[in-house]
DOKOL-343435 format. One record per residue (C-alpha): residue number from 1; residue in one letter; x, y, z. Coordinates in steps of 0.1 Angstrom, whole numbers. Layout:
+--------+-------+-------+-------+-------+
: kolvex : fivex :    c1 :    c2 :    c3 :
+--------+-------+-------+-------+-------+
:    NUM :     A :     X :     Y :     Z :
...
+--------+-------+-------+-------+-------+
END
This chain:
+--------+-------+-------+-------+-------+
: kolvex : fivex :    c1 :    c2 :    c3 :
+--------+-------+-------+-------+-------+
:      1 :     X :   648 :   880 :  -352 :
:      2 :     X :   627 :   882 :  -380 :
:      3 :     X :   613 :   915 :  -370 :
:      4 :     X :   646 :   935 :  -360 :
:      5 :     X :   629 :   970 :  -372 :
:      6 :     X :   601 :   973 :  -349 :
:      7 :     X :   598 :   978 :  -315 :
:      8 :     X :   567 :   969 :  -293 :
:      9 :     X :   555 :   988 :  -262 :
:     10 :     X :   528 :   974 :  -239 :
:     11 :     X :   507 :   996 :  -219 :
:     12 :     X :   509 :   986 :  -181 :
:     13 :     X :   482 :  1000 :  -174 :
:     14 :     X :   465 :  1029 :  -144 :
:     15 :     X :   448 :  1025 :  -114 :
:     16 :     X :   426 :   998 :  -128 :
:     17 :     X :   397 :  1009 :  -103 :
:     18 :     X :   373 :   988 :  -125 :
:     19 :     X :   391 :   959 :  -114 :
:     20 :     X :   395 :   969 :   -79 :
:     21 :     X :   400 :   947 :   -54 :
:     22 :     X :   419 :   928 :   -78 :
:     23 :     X :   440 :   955 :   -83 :
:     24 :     X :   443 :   966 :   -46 :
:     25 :     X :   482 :   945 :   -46 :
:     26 :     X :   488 :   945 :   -82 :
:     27 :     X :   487 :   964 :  -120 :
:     28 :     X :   459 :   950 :  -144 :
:     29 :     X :   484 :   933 :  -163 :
:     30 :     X :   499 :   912 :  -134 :
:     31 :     X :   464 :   899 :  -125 :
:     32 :     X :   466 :   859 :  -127 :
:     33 :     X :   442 :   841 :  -153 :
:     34 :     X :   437 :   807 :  -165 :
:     35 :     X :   453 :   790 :  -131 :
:     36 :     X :   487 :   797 :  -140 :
:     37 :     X :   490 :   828 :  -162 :
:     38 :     X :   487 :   864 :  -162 :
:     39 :     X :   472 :   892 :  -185 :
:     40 :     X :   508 :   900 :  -196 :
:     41 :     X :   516 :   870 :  -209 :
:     42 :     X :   493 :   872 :  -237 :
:     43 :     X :   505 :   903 :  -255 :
:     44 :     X :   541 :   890 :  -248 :
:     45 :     X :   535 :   849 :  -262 :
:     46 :     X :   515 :   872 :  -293 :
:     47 :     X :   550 :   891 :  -299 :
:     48 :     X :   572 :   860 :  -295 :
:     49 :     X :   549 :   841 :  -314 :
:     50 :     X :   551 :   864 :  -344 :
:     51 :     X :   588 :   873 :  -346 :
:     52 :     X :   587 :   903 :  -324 :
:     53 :     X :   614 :   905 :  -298 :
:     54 :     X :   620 :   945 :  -287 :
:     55 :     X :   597 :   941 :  -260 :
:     56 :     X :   594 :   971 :  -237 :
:     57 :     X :   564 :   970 :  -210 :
:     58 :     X :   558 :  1008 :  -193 :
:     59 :     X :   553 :  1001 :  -161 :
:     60 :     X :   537 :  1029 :  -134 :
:     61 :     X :   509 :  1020 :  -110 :
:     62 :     X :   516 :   986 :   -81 :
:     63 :     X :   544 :   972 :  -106 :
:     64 :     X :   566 :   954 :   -82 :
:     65 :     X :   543 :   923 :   -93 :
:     66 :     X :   547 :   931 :  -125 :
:     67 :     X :   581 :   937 :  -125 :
:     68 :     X :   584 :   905 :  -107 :
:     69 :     X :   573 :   885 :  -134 :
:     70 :     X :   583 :   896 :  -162 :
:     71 :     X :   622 :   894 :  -148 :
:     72 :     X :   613 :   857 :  -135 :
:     73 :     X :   601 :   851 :  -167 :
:     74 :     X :   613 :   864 :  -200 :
:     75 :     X :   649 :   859 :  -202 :
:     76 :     X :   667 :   863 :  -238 :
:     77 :     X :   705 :   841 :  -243 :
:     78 :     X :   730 :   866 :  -245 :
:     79 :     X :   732 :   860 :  -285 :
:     80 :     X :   695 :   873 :  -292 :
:     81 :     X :   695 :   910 :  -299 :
:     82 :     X :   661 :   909 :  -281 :
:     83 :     X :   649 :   915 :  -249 :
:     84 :     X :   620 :   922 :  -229 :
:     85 :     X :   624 :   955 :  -212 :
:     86 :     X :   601 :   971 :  -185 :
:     87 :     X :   603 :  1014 :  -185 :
:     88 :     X :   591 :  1026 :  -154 :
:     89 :     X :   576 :  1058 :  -148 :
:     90 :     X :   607 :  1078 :  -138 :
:     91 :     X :   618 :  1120 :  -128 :
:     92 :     X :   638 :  1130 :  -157 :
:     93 :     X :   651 :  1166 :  -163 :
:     94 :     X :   626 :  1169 :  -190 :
:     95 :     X :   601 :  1152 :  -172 :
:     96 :     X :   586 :  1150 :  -137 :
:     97 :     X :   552 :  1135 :  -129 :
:     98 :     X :   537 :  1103 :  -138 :
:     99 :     X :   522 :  1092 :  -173 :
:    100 :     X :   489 :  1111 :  -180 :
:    101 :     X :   476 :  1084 :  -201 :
:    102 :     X :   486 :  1061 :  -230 :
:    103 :     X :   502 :  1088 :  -253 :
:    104 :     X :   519 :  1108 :  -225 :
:    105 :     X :   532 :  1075 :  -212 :
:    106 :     X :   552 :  1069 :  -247 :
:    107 :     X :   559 :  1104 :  -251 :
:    108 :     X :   580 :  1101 :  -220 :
:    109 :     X :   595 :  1074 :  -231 :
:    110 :     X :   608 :  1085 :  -270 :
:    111 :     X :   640 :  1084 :  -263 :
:    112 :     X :   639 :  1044 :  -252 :
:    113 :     X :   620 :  1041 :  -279 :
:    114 :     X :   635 :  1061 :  -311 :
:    115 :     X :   671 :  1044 :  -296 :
:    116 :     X :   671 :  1016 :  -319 :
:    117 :     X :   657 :  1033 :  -349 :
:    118 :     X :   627 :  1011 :  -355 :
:    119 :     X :   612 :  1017 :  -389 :
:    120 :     X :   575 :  1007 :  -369 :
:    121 :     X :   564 :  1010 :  -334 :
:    122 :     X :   536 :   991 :  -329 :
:    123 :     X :   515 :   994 :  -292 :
:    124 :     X :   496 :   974 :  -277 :
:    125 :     X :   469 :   967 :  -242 :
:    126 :     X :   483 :   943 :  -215 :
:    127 :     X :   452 :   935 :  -201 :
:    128 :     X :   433 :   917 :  -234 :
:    129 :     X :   425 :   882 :  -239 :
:    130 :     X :   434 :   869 :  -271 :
:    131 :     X :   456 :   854 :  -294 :
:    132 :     X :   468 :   869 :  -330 :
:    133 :     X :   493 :   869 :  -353 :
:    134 :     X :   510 :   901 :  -356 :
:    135 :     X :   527 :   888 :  -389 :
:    136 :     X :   502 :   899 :  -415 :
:    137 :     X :   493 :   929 :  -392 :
:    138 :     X :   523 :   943 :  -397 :
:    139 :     X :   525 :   930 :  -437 :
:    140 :     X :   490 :   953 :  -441 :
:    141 :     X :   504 :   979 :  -426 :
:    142 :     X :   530 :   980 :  -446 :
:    143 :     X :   516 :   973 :  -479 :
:    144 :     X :   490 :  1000 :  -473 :
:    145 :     X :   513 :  1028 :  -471 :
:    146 :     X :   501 :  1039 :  -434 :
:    147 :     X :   510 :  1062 :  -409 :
:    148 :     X :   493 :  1043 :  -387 :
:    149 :     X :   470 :  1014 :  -385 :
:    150 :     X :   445 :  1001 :  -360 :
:    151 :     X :   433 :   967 :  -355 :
:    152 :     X :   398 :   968 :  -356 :
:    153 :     X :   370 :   934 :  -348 :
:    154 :     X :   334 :   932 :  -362 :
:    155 :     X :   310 :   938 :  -334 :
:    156 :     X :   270 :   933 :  -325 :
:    157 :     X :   252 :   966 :  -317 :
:    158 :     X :   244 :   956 :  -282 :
:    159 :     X :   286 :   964 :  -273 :
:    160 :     X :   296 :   997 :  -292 :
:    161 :     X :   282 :  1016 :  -261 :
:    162 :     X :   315 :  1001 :  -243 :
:    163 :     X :   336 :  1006 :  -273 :
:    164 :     X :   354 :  1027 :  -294 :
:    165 :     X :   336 :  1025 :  -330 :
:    166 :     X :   356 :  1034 :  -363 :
:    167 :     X :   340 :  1046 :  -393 :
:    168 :     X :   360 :  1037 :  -425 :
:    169 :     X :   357 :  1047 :  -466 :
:    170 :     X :   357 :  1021 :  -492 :
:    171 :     X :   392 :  1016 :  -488 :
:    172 :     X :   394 :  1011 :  -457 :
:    173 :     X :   411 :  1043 :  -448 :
:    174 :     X :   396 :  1057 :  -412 :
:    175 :     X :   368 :  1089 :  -412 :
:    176 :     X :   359 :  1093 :  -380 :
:    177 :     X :   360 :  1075 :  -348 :
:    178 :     X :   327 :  1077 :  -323 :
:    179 :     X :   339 :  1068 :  -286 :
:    180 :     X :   317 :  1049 :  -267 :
:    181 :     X :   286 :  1059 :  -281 :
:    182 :     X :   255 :  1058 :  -257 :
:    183 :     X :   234 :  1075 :  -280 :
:    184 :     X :   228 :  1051 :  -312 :
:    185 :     X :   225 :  1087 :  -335 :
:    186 :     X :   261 :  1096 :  -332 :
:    187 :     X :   266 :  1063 :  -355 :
:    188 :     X :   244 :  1080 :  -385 :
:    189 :     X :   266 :  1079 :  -417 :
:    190 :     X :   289 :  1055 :  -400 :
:    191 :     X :   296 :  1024 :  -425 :
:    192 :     X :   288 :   991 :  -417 :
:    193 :     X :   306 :   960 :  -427 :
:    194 :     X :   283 :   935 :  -441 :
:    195 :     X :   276 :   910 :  -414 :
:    196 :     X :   246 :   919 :  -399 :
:    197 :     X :   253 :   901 :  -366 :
:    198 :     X :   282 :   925 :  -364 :
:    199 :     X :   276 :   958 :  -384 :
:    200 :     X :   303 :   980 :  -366 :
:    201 :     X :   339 :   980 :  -363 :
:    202 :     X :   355 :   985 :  -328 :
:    203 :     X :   390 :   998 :  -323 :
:    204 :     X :   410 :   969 :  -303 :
:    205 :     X :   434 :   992 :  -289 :
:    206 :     X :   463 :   975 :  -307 :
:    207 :     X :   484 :  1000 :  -333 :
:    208 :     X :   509 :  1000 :  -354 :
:    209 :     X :   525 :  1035 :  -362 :
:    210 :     X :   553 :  1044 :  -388 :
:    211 :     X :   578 :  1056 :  -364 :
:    212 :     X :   582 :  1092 :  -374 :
:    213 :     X :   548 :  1099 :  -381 :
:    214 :     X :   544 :  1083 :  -342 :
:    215 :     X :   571 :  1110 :  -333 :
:    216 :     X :   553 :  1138 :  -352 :
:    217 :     X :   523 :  1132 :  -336 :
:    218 :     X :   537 :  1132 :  -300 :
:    219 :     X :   554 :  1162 :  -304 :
:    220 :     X :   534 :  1184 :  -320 :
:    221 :     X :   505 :  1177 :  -297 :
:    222 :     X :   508 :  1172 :  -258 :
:    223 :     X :   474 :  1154 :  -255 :
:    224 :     X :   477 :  1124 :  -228 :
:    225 :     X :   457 :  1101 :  -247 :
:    226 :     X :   458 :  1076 :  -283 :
:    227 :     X :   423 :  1065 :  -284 :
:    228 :     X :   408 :  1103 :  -271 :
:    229 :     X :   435 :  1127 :  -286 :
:    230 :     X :   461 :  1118 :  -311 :
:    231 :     X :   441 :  1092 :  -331 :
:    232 :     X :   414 :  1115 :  -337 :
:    233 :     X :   434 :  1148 :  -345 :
:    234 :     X :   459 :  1129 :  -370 :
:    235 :     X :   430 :  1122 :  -390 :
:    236 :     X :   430 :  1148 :  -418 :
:    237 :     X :   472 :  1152 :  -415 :
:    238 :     X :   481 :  1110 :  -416 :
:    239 :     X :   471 :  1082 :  -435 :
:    240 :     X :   451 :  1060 :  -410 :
:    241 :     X :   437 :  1023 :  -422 :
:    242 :     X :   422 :   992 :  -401 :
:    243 :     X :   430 :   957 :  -403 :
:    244 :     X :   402 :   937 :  -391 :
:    245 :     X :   402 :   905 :  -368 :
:    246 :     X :   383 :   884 :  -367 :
:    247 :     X :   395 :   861 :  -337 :
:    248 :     X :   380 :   860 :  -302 :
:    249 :     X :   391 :   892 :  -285 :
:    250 :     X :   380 :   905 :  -245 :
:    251 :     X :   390 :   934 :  -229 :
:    252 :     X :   392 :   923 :  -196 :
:    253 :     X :   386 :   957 :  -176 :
:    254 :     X :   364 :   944 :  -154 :
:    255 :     X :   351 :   924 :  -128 :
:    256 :     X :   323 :   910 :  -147 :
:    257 :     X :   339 :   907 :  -180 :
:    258 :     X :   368 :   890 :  -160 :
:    259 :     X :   349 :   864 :  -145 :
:    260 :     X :   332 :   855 :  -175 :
:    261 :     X :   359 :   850 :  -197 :
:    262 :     X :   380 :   830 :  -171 :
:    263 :     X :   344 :   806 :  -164 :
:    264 :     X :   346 :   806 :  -206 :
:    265 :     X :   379 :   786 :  -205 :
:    266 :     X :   360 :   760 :  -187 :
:    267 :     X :   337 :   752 :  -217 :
:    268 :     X :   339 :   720 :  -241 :
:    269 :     X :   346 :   743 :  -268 :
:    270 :     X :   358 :   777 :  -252 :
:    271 :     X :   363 :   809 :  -275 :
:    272 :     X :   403 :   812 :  -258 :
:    273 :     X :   421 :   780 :  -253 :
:    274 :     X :   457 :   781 :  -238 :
:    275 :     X :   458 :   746 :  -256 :
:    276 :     X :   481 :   756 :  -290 :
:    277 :     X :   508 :   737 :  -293 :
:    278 :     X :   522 :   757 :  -326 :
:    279 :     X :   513 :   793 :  -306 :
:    280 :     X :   514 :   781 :  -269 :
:    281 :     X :   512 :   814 :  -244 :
:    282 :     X :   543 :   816 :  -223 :
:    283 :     X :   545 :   824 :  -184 :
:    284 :     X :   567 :   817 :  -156 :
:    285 :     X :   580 :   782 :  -153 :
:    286 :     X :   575 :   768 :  -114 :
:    287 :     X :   583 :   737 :  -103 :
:    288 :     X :   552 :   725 :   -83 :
:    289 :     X :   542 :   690 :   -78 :
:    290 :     X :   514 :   675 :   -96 :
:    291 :     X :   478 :   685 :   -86 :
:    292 :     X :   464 :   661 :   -61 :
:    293 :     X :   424 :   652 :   -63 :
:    294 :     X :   412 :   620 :   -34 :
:    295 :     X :   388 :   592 :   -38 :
:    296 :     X :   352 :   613 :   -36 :
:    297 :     X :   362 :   640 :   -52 :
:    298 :     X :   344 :   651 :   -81 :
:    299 :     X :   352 :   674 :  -109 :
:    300 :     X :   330 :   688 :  -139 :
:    301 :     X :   342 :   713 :  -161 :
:    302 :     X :   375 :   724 :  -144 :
:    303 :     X :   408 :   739 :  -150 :
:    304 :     X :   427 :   726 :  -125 :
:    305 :     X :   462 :   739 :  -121 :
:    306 :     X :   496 :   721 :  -107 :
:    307 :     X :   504 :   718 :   -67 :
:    308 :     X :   464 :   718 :   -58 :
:    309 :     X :   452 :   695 :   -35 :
:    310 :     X :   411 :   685 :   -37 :
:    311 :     X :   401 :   661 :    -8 :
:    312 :     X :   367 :   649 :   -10 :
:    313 :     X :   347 :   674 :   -25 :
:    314 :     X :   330 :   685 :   -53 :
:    315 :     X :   339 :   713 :   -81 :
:    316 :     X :   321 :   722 :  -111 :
:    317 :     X :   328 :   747 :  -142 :
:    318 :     X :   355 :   769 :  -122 :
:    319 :     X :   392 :   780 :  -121 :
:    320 :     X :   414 :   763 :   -98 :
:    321 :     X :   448 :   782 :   -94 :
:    322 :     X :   484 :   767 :   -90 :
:    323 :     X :   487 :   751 :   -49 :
:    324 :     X :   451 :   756 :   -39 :
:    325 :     X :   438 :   738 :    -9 :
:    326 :     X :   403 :   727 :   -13 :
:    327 :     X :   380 :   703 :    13 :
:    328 :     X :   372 :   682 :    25 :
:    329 :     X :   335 :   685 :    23 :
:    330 :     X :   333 :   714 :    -2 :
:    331 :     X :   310 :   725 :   -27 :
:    332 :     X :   320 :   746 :   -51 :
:    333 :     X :   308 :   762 :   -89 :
:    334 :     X :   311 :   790 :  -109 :
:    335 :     X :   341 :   805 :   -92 :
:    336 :     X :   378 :   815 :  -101 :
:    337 :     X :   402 :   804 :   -75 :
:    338 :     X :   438 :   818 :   -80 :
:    339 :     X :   451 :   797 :   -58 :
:    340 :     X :   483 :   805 :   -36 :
:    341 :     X :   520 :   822 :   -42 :
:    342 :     X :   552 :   793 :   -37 :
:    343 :     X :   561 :   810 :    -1 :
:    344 :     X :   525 :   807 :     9 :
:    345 :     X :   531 :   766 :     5 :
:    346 :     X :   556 :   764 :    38 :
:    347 :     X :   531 :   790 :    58 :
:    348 :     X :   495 :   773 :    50 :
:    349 :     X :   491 :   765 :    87 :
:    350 :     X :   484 :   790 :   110 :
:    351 :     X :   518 :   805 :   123 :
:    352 :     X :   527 :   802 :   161 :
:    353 :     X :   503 :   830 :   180 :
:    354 :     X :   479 :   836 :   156 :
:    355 :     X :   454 :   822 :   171 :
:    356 :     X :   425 :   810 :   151 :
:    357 :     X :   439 :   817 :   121 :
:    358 :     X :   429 :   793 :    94 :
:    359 :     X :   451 :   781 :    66 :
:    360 :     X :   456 :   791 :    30 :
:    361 :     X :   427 :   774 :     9 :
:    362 :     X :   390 :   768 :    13 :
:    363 :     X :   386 :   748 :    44 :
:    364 :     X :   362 :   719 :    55 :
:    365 :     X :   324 :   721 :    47 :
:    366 :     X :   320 :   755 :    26 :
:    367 :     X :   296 :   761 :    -2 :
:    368 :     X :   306 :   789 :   -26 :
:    369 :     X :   292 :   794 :   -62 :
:    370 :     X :   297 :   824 :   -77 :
:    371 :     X :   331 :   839 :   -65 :
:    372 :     X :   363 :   852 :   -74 :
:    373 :     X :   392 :   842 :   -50 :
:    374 :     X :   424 :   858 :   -49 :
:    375 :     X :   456 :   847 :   -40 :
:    376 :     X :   468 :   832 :    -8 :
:    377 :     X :   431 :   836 :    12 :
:    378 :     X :   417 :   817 :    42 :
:    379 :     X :   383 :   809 :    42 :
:    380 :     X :   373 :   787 :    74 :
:    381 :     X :   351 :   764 :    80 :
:    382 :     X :   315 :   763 :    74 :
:    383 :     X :   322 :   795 :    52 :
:    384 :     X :   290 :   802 :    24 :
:    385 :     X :   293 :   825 :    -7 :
:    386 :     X :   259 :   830 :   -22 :
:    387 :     X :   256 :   841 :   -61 :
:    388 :     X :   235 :   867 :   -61 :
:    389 :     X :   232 :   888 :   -96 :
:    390 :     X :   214 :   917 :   -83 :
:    391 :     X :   236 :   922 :   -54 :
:    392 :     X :   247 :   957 :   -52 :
:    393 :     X :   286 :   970 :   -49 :
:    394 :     X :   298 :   970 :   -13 :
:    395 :     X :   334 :   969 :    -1 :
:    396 :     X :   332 :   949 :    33 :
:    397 :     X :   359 :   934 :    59 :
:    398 :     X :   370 :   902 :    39 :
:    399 :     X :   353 :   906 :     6 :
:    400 :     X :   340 :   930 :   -21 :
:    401 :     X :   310 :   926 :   -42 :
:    402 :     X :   309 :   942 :   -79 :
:    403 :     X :   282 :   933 :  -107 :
:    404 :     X :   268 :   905 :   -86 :
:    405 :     X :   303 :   887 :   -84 :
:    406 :     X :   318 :   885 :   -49 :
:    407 :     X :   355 :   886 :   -48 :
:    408 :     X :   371 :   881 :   -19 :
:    409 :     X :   411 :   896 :   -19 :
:    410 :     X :   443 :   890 :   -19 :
:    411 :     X :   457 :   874 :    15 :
:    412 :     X :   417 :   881 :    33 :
:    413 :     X :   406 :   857 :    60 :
:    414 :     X :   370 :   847 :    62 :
:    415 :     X :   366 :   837 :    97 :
:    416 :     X :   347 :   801 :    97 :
:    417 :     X :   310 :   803 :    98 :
:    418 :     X :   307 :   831 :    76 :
:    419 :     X :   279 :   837 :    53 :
:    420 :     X :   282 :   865 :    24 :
+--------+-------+-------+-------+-------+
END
């Protein structure tokens, strides 16, 4: 373990209400991406890729998913010293109501943490899309002497309204920090790097503290949140730098900026690969058969994922998910299918009594563009799924519409005919 002296803790996550229905079953972090994957793997393949193995992910809100993975998944030989751990919300005598935000979360948690006597602590988002090298993170961190240090990515001025800017002195060392600024005037005096295209620096939610000053500033203050709170009110009693990526990075808190970032992976060229043999991003390993695709099929700018079946139909630039059931006769674009879970296989025809209950996949003769799919749903036959930008938000029987995208939910049946 090259990096014995740190310990990393992984946000799990709240409600995730901007991600609802996605959500409705599941924590942000256990939502699937990339046809195989999900959000948690990427912060966890970042650590293992970089040397980091104290792995703890705190765990509250629709976990058994999560949980559920990461047990399946991340299993150490008894000879490694490393492990990674999930810390569940939990009653304690000290203790007795759920995390109030990202700080209260690891406040509740100190003693898992502070158990191994980590010289660092570094923290970090589950639900971001990206891949980095914590190596030199931690190297900068290090070298500069900091109580803390935030990695921090150049951005355009059309995105700090969403973000969390940082201003910074000639060194580097951190001023001020302006959350989510809707009013362009709050960023007077702020300092701007020297790309134009990117003026301002925006706060990737990933930290690395020096352990005691990380201790210090949870105990002394009982504020619930880093980004809101502690951050801002360490300022003139820590040292506080940025390192600065420069990679592709996504918060992926919502519907829109989830569907767009999954439809990116289906580019020639796309901003995130999965495809990196010397960093490759780890997830469960399932033994599926070999995706299946008949004469008349055609496919154009698709990730298509093990155990699907395609019969005679036609797919272009989406997401198709591990044992999906497509066709025949469908027409499909612009949509993230997530496919179906291994115990959905032996039940994808309609169980005795159910009547006209129509199997797991997309069935004959449907035309969907513009859709997010979740796991193990029926859509009959004849079913159509228009893409409609301005569509406004509506939670309805089988499906939910936010920011133009419909999404239709985890185990939902679209009787056969449908139009949406």
């Amino acid at each position: 373990m090259k990096h014995n002296d740190v310990v990393v803790l992984i946000l799990g996550g709240g409600v995730g209400s901007r991600l609802y229905p996605l959500t409705k079953l599941r924590s942000k972090p256990a939502v699937p991406t990339g046809g195989k994957y999900r959000l948690v793997d990427i912060p966890i393949s970042n650590c293992l890729n970089s040397g980091f193995h104290r792995i703890h992910i705190l765990t509250q809100y629709n976990s058994v998913s999560l949980h559920n993975h990461i047990t399946q998944t991340y299993r150490f030989d008894v000879f490694s010293a490393g492990a990674v751990q999930i810390l569940a919300a939990e009653q304690t005598p000290t203790h007795s109501d759920w995390y109030q935000g990202t700080a209260d979360a690891v406040r509740k948690q100190l003693g898992e943490v502070k158990s191994p006597n980590p010289r660092d602590v570094m923290i970090l988002s589950g639900d971001h899309l990206y891949r980095m090298d914590y190596e030199p993170f931690l190297e900068h961190h290090r070298r500069m002497q900091a109580d803390v240090t935030l990695a921090v990515r150049p951005v355009p001025t059309a995105e700090v309204s969403r973000l969390g800017i940082v201003d910074t002195d000639d060194g580097g060392r951190v001023r001020k920090f302006v959350e989510k600024p809707k009013d362009m005037k709050l960023l007077d005096g702020v300092r701007q790097s020297a790309d134009p295209k990117n003026p301002w620096l925006a706060s990737m939610g990933v930290y690395i503290f020096r352990a005691k000053a990380l201790y210090e500033m949870l105990e002394r203050d009982d504020a619930s949140d880093f980004g809101k709170h502690i951050l801002p009110r360490a300022l003139d009693t820590h040292r506080m730098v940025t390192y600065t990526f420069d990679g592709y990075w996504e918060d992926i808190g919502t519907i829109r900026s989830f569907y767009e970032a999954s439809l990116a992976l289906t580019d020639s060229n796309p901003p995130f690969s999965f495809y990196d043999p010397q960093r490759p991003i780890y997830t469960r390993p399932q033994f599926f058969p070999p995706a299946h695709v008949t004469a008349g099929s055609v496919l154009d700018q698709v990730i298509l994922a093990e155990g699907s079946r395609i019969v005679d139909s036609r797919i272009t630039r989406s997401v198709v998910g591990q044992l999906s059931s497509i066709g025949p006769d469908v027409r499909m674009s612009n949509t993230v299918m997530m496919g179906a879970d291994y115990e959905a296989l032996f039940h994808a025809n309609p169980p005795e009594g159910s009547g006209d209950l129509p199997p797991i996949g997309i069935g004959r003769g449907c035309a969907i563009d513009g859709a997010i799919i979740d796991k193990n749903a029926r859509i009959g036959e004849g079913v159509v799924i228009r893409n409609i930008p301005d569509r406004p938000d509506t939670d309805a029987e089988y499906y939910a519409a936010r920011e133009g995208v419909v999404v239709i939910p985890k185990d939902a049946v679209v009787p056969a005919g449908t139009v949406i």
